[in-house]
N, C-alpha and C positions, 0 to 999 in steps of 0.2 A: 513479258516485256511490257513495259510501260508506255505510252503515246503520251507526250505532252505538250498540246496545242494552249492558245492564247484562250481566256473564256470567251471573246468576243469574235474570234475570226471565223471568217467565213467558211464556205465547203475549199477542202485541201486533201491531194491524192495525197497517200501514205503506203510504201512500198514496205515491206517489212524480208529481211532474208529470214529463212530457216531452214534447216539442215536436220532432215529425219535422224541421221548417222545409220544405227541397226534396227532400229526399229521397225516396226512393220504395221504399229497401230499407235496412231495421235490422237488427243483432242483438241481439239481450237477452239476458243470462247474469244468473241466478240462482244463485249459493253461497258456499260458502265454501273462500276461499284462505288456506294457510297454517295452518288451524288442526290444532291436535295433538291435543284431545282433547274431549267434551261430543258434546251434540248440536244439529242444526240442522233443524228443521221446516219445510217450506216449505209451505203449504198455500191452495187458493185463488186461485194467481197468475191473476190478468185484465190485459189489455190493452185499454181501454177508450177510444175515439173520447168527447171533451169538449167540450161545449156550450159557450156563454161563460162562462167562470172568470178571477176575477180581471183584468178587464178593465180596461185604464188607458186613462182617457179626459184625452187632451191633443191638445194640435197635431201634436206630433212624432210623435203614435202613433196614426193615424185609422183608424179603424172601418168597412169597406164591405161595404156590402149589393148584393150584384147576382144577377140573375135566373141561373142554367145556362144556358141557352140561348140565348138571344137577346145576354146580355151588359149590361144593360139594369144603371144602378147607381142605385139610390133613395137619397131625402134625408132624412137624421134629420130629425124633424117633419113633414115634408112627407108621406113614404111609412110611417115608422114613430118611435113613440115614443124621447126618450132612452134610450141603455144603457147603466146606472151600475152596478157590483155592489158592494152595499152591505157584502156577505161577503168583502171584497177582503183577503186573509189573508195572500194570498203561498203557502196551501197546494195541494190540488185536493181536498178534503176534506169541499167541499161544492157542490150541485147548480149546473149551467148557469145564467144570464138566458133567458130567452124575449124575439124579436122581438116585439117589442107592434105593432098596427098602429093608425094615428088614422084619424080620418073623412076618408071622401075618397082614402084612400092607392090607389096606383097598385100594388099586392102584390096578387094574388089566390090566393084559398083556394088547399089547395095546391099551390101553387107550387112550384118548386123553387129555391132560394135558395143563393148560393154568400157565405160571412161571413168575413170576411177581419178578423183584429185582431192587436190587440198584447196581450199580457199579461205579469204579472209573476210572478215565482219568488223563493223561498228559496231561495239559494244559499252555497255554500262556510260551511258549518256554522250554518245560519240567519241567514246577513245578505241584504240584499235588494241587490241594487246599481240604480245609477241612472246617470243619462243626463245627461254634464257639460255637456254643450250645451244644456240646460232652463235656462231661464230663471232657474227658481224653485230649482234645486239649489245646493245649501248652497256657501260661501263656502271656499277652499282651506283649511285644518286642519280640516273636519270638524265646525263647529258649524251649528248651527241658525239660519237667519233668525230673526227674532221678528215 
């Protein structure tokens, strides 16, 4: 992924999402290639494990709660509340959903929970891309349903 700030502006946080998938080993490279002259501050860098961000709730992309151990997979409404993120931005810029629990739910205190989703990103200079096989996605040249 590429960062492209102003040459001239000042220090500016820079959140970045990313998504292991199956992987179990990454590199991360922090700098600057190619440049000839100026300077480049890096300060602060975290790698940070994320709660539900940006969650797309559809068919094609389902949401599962299951227990560690036992394996055990609970039912939106049944074991826990809808998970809708209302801050769904496309960025990671802002805090997790919390599993809510309803009356009755089969979750106990805690637990250990394994949350399985899909989520969405801003990609290739701020466009979001989407999933042509969705029902709901837009019509070949690129306009809008109404």
């Amino acid at each position: 992924m590429t960062i492209r700030t102003d040459p001239t502006s000042d220090w500016q946080p820079v959140v970045i999402g990313f998504n292991s998938m199956s992987y179990d080993n990454v590199r991360v490279y922090a700098g600057v290639w190619g440049g000839k002259q100026g300077r480049f501050w890096l300060d602060d860098l975290r790698i940070e494990e994320v709660g539900l961000v940006n969650v797309l709730c559809r068919a094609g992309t389902p949401l599962t709660v299951r227990d560690e151990s036992s394996g055990t997979v609970y039912e939106e409404g049944r074991d826990y509340a809808p998970v809708a993120d209302p801050k769904l931005t496309f960025r990671f810029d802002h805090p997790g959903l919390a599993i809510r629990l309803v009356p009755g739910s089969r979750i106990q205190d805690r637990q250990t929970l394994r949350v399985s989703y899909y989520h969405g990103m801003a990609i290739h200079d701020g466009q979001v891309t989407i999933c042509m096989s969705e029902p709901r996605s837009p019509p070949s040249g690129g306009s809008r349903p109404n």
